[in-house]
Structures are given as structure tokens and as C-alpha cells.
N, C-alpha and C positions, 0 to 999 in steps of 0.2 A: 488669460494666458499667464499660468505661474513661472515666475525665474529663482523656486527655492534649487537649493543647490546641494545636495549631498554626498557624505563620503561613500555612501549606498544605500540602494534600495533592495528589499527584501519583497520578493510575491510571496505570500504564503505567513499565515505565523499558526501552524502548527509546529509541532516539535524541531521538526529540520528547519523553517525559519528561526524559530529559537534556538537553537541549537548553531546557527551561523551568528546570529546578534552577540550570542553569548562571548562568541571568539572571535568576532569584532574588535567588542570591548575591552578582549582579554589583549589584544593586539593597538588597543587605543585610537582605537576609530570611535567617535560618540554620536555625530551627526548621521543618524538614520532612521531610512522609515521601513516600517515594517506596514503593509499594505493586503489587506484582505479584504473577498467581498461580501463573506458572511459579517454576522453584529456582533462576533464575541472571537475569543482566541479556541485554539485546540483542533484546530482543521477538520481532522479526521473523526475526532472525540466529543468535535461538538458540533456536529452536521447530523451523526449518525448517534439516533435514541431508539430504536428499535427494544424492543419487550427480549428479553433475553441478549443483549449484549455483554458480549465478554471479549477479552482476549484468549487467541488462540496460541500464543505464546507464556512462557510464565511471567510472568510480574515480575520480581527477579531480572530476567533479561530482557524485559519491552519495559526498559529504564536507561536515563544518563548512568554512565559508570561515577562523573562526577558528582551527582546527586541523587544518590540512594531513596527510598521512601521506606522506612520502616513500620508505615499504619496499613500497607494494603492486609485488608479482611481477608484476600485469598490467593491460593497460589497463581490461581487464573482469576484474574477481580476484575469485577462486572467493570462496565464502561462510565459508568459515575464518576468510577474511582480515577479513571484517566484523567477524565476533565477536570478533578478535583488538583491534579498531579499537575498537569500543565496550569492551572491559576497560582498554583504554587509555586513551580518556575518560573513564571512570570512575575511573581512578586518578589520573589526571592534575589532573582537579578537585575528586578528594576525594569523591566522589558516592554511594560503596559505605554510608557512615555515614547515610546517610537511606531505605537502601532494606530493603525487608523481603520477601522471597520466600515463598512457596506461601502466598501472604494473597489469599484471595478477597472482592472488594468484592462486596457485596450491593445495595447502595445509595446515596441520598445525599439529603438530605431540608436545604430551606434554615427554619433558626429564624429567623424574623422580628423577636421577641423578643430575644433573643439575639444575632442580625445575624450569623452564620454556619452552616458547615455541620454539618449531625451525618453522620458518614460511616461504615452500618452493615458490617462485616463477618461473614463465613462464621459466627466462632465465634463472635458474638454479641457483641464489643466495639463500639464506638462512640469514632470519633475526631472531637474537635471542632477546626476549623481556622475561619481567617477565608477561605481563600484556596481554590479547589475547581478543578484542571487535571484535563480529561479528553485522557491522550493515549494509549488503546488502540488508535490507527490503524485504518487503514479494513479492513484486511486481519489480522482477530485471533479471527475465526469461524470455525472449518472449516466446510466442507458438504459433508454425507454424502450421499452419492445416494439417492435412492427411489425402489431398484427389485427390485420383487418378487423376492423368496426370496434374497436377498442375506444374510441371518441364517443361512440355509442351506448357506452354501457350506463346506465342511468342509476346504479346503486352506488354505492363510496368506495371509494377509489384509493389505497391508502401504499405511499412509497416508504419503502427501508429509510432511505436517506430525508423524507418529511414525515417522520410520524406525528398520528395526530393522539396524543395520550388522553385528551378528554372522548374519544370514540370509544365504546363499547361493544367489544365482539358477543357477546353475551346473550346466546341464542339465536345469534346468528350464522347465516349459511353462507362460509367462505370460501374463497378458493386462492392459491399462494401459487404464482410463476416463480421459479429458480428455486431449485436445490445446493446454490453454490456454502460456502461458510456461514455467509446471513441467514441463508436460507435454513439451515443446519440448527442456528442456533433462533431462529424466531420461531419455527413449525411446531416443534415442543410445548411454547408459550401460546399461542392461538389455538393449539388444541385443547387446552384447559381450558379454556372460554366458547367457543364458537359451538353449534350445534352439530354442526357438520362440515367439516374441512375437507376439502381434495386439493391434492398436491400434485403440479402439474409436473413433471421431468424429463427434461433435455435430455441431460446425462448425468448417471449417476456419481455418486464424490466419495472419497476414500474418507470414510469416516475411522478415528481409532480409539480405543477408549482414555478416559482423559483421567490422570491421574494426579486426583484435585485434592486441596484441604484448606481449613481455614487457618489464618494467624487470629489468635483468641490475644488478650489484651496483655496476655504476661511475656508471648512471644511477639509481641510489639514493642513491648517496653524494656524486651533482650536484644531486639534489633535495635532500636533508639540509644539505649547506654549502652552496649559492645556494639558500634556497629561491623566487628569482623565477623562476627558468628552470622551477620546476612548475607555479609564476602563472601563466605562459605558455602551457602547457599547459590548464590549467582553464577562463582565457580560450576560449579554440579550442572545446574540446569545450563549455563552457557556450552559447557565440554557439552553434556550431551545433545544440544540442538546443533554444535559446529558438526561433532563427527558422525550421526547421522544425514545431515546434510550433505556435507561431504562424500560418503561413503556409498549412501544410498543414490543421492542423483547426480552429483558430479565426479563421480572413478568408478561409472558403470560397469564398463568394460573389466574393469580389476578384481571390485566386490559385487558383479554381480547375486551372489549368496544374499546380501543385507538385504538389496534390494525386493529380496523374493522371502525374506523372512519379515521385511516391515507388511507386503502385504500378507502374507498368513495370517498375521496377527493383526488385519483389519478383517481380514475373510472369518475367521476365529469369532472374531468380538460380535460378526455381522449373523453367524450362525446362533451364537449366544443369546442373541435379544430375538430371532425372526424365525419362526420353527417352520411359518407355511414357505412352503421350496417354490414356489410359482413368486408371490411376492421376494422371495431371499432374493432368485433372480430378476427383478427387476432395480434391486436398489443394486448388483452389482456392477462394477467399473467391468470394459471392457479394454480397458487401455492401465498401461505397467503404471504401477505405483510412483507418485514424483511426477510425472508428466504436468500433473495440475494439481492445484495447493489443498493439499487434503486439510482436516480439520479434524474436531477432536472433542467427542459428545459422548455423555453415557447413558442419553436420555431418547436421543434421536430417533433410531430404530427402533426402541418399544415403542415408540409413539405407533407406529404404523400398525400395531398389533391392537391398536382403540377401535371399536366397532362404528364410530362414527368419521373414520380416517380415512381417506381413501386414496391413493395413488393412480395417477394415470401419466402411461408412459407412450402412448398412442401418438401426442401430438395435438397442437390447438389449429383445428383449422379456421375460427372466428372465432370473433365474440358480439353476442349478441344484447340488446338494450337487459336483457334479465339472465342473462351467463352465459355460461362458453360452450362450445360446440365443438369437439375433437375430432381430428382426420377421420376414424372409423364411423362419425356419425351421432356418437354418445352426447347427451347435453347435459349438460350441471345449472339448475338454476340456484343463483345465488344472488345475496345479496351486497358481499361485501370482497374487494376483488384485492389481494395483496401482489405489489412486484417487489422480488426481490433481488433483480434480473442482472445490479453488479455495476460495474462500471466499463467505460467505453476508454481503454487505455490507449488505443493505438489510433484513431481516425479525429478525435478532436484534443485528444490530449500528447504530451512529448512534440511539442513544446504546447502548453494547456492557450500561452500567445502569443501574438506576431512578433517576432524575435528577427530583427533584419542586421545582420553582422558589418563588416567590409566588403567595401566591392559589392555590396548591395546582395550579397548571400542573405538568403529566408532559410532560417533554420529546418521548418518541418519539409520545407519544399526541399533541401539538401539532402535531407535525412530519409525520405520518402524513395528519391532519385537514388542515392550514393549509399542505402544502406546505413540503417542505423548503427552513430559509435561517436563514442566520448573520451578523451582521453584520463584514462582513472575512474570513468564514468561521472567527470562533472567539469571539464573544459573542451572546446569544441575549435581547429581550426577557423579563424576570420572569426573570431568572437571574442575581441578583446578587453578582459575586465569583466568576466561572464564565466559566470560559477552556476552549474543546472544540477541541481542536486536527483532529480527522480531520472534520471537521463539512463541512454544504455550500457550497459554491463554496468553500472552501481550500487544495484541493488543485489549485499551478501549477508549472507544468513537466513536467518527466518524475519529477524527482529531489526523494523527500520532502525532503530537507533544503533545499531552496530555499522548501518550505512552513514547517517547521522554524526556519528563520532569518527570514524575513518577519514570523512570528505572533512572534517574540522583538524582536524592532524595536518591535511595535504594543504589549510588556510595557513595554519601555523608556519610549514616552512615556504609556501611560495609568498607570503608576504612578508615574512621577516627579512626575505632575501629581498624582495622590493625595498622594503626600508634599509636594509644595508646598505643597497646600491645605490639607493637616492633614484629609482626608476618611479614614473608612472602608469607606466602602461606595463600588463604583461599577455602575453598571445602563446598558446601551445602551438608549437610545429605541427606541419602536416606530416613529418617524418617521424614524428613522435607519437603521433595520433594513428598512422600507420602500424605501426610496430606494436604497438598496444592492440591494436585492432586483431591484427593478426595474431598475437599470441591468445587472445578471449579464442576466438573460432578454435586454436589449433586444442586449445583446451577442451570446448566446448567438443570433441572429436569424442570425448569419454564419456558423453552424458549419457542419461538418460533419455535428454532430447533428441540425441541423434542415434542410440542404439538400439534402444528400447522402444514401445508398440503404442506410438503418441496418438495416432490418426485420429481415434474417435473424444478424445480428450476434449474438445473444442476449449481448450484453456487459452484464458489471456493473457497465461505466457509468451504464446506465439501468435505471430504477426501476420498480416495477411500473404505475406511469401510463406509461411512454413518458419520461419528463422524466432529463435527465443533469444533476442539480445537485450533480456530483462537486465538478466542475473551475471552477474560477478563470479564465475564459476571456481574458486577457490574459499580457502577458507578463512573464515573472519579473521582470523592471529597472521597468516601473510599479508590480505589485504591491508589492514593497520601496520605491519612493520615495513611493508612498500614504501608508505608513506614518508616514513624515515630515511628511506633510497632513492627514491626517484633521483633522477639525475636532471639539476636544476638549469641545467641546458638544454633541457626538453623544454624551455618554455623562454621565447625572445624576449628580452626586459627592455622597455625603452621610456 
């Protein structure tokens, strides 16, 4: 039974863990731990190795605004390059000395008494802090399919989120569950190896073509010694991923136009690579553009056009010791079986752990009951000294770090104002948390999710009610100058 004692504990030390440490420190807190259960840093960046990783954002804006990278190779840079970025940041601010790898949080239980967290882990230690950030991100679940006789299948078995890079598809007969953005960007890669791929699909995904290039070493070393001329750049691509965002899926109701010209211009891109019409419609969306998180490939579709490709959109009704058997009866024998099938956001994750607030409130059992909602999208009535960074309506823009830096804005002035006041404890209202809540919905009246033709989308934006209280439905430049407004009497200091 451990009695260390800290100014806070961090879940998570991907980017949004670092990214809270960072403004910590900026704030002169030193005593913390940062606690993860994989063996290395980068959450997201170093879980997931999958053969064609990329970002689906540019490089550019899937960055700190405070620390630029002027060597990514591309506008869109493979997932290397992340991992490379986060050991960076972590050395850079010194971050490695608070973190502790293959530590699985069990829990986190608020002393009243006491006025902090006890936070239990795996082996049974208990760390006591004042300070409790959950940043396990939205996406830190796998989900395994369930579907019959899948335990059965006796050939290799290979996950997005385990890849095994000594495996050789290399004449081998595969088959790939999920078309979601992994899916997008692995299908490509396995078709160049495998003898024979079929590609299983749910439903099809707004693919649009991606408008990529590389930084060569001169425009590296012009991003390096001017770093405005990369300003410049982040500019660009930031404007145009807010007001597309915006435009297209949260002021439905206003630009419905955008929204019916972004899909053209996937419909367009999908006519361009797919000439057979029977195949065009199977890879097309039957739900409005925006509904679920499209992605952005210029390889994808022609893949389908490989004579050894194959698509099936039938349906898995089993899977058998030597492959899979689809609803209409079709069998694929294979030997090597991929899932790409995504993460499980809403039934094991939000809150990813036992989070028991005041009054003996369970955070997921509150949130399940009372409707998902966070005040800012990262404090929670009866949760005092508890910052949830993947929480609901938090996440705005495309690019976590634009969530990332926002929810470090709203660190700056609720603890400054703590340290002014000489307070320990701070707690958001429930009339604050109210009022917040209520204006997300009233917003949320303009989307896409609520005007537009979501039904067959099956995206993991929305929750088992129908409700999408992912997203922050405004855009990045309010949500960050919020921060600066809020009104510091939305939140009880004692």
C-alpha cells in the first residue's frame, strides 16, 4: 500500500497527457505522475503500427501551436513521424521523469476527508494526489468483432492496433473486417503483398482525395531558420480544416450548399478511380457527408480495380477454422484474417476508469443515466480536482491537439485563480454544467447530426441513444477564446 503523494496524476501520456504536464509545469506544479499501461509514450502513435499509417490531418495542424516540427517529410506524415514528435516532446520538456509505463489504473475514488484522489492501481498500490487528469483519449478501446466462430479460425489473426511486422502477407490469401480510416489506409498496403484480398464492408466511408507533398530538406531547413514561413502554412491548412468543419457539419441548416459540394467532390473523386457502376455503388455512402469521419486517400478506390481485390458487402455470417462464410452463403478460404473494426468509444470507454466523484457519484454510471456532458468538455459536477480531457462536447475541430490546447488555456486561468485565492479544491456547478449543456444541444440543432440523413452512418460519433455529444460544435477560434471568458464563478473554489 503506497502513501506517495502528488500535486497530480496524469492517465494517459499521449499527447493530451503531455500536453496537461506541460501546463502543469508552466503553472509550477512538479510533483507528477504521468501513468500509462502500454511500455513506451505516444498513446495513440505508439499502439497503432499498422503498414500505411498516416494522419488524416495535415502535419501542420496535428501539432502543439507551441512547438512547431519543421522536419515532417510530408504534408500528411506517416505515423513514425508522430512517434518520433512525441519522444521529442517528451524530451524536450523533460516529461520522461514523471511517467511510468505497463501501470494499469484500476481506479480513482475522490476522499472527501482528505480532499484528494486515492488512485488504485493493477498491483494494488494507491497513489494519493490533489490533482486527477484523465487523458486516455476517445480512441484507447479496441473492439473486437462478435462474430461467431471467430475463436475458430486457425490461420493468423493480425489487429490494426497489434501489428505483427515480422508476418508476411506475401502470397497469402486475406481477408480485412472494417473499411473505417484504418481501414482506408491499410487495404492499399496488403494489396500489394497478399495473393488475394477480400474486403469485408459494413458501411461504406466518405473517402476524398488527399492533397499531399513532401517537405524535401531545403523546405525543412526554411521551416527551421524562418520558422514563420511554417506559421504560414499552419495558418492555411488550420483556416481551412475550421471552416470546412464548421460550414459543412455544424451550420447545416445555413450552408447546407458546402455540405452537398464536399460530397460531389468525394462522389467525383469515387467516379474517377471506379469505372465498374455495380462496384462504384457498393463503395458509396448512403448517409450525408460529415455524419461519420470521412478520410482522405488517393490510392484506396483504385485499389479495388486489382483483379485479385475483392469486395464483399453481403455480410459475415461466420467464420470458419479456414475463412469466412457470408450471409448469402459465399465462402472465402483464407489464410490470414485482418480486423480493422476501430474502437469501442462509448460501452467501455468515457470514462476508459472507475471514476467515483462525491457523494459517491460513478462517473460512467451518471453519464450513461443523466446523458452525456462536461462542463467545457473537461469538468464534471461532484468531481472535484478532475480535469477529463476526451470527455463530451470536447472534442473541436478535426485535430486533437486543437482540443489539447484549448482544455490547457481553461488549466491556465482555473488555476491561476486557485493560486490567487489561496483555494484547494475547485468543483464546477451544476448550474454551469447546465447551461453549458444546454447551449452544446441548442447548437447541436444546426448539424448535420441532427438535420441531415445519419441513420445508416453506424459512426462512433453517436451513442447508443442516437445523441453525438462527441464534438464541441463550434469553432476552434471561439472554443480557445471561451477560455479566456468563462466566468470564474462557474466553478466553487474552496
Amino acid at each position: 500500500m503506497s502513501t506517495e503523494q502528488y500535486d497530480a496524476v496524469i492517465v494517459g501520456a499521449g499527447f493530451g497527457g503531455m500536453g496537461s504536464a506541460i501546463q502543469l509545469n508552466r503553472l509550477g506544479y512538479d510533483k507528477i505522475a504521468i501513468l500509462d499501461r502500454e511500455d513506451d509514450l505516444g498513446g495513440t502513435w505508439h499502439v497503432n503500427r499498422y503498414p500505411g499509417l498516416t494522419v488524416d490531418v495535415p502535419s501542420t495542424t496535428y501539432s502543439y501551436r507551441f512547438e512547431p516540427n519543421p522536419y515532417w517529410s510530408r504534408l500528411y506524415a506517416p505515423g513514425s513521424e508522430l512517434k518520433t514528435y512525441a519522444e521529442h516532446v517528451a524530451d524536450k520538456y523533460d516529461l520522461r521523469r514523471y511517467m511510468r509505463f505497463n501501470t494499469v489504473v484500476d481506479g480513482a475514488r475522490w476522499d472527501d476527508d482528505a480532499q484528494e484522489w486515492l488512485v488504485s492501481l493493477s498491483d494494488g498500490q494507491t497513489l494519493h494526489t490533489r490533482f486527477l487528469i484523465l487523458a486516455t483519449g476517445y480512441l484507447c478501446q479496441p473492439k473486437k468483432p462478435d462474430i461467431p466462430g471467430i475463436e475458430s479460425f486457425t490461420g493468423t489473426v493480425l489487429h490494426a492496433q497489434e501489428w505483427d511486422h515480422s508476418y508476411s502477407l506475401a502470397g497469402k490469401r486475406a481477408a480485412i473486417i472494417g473499411t473505417g480510416s484504418t481501414g482506408v489506409q491499410l487495404i492499399p498496403k496488403l494489396a500489394e503483398d497478399a495473393s488475394e484480398l477480400t474486403v469485408y464492408q459494413r458501411t461504406p466511408i466518405w473517402v476524398m482525395p488527399k492533397l499531399d507533398f513532401g517537405f524535401g530538406p531545403r523546405a525543412q531547413r526554411l521551416f527551421a531558420k524562418v520558422p514563420a514561413t511554417q506559421r504560414m502554412l499552419r495558418v492555411s491548412s488550420d483556416l481551412f480544416m475550421d471552416i470546412m468543419v464548421t460550414l459543412a457539419m455544424w451550420r447545416f441548416r445555413q450552408f447546407r450548399p458546402v455540405n452537398r459540394i464536399a460530397a460531389a467532390i468525394g462522389r467525383l473523386h469515387r467516379f474517377a478511380a471506379i469505372r465498374d457502376r455495380d462496384l462504384r455503388r457498393k463503395l458509396t455512402p448512403s448517409y450525408d457527408f460529415g455524419c461519420k469521419r470521412p478520410t482522405l486517400s488517393n490510392v484506396y478506390y483504385r485499389t479495388f480495380n486489382k483483379p485479385h481485390v475483392h469486395l464483399e458487402t453481403a455480410g459475415i455470417d461466420r467464420i470458419e477454422p479456414d475463412g469466412i462464410v457470408a450471409t448469402d452463403g459465399t465462402k472465402r478460404v483464407i489464410d490470414t484474417l485482418v480486423l480493422a473494426t476501430g474502437f469501442d468509444v462509448w460501452e467501455s470507454n468515457l470514462p476508459a476508469i472507475e471514476v467515483i466523484g462525491r457523494e459517491g457519484r460513478d462517473l460512467g454510471k451518471w453519464w450513461r443515466e443523466n446523458r452525456f456532458q462536461a462542463y467545457e468538455g473537461l469538468t464534471v459536477p461532484l468531481f472535484p480536482n478532475m480535469l477529463s480531457q476526451a470527455s463530451p462536447y470536447a472534442w473541436v475541430g478535426m485535430s486533437w491537439f486543437d482540443t489539447v490546447e484549448y482544455q490547457m488555456r481553461h488549466m491556465e486561468r482555473l488555476f491561476g485563480e486557485m493560486q490567487r485565492t489561496g483555494a484547494r479544491t475547485f468543483e464546477v456547478t451544476e448550474e454551469a454544467n447546465a447551461r453549458f449543456l444546454d447551449r452544446m444541444l441548442t447548437l447541436l440543432d444546426d448539424s448535420v447530426f441532427l438535420l441531415g440523413n445519419c441513420a445508416n452512418s453506424r459512426s462512433y460519433w453517436f451513442n447508443s441513444s442516437g445523441e453525438a455529444p462527441l464534438f464541441r460544435p463550434t469553432t476552434v477560434r471561439q472554443a480557445v477564446k471561451e477560455q479566456q471568458h468563462f466566468p470564474l464563478s462557474d466553478y466553487a473554489l474552496a
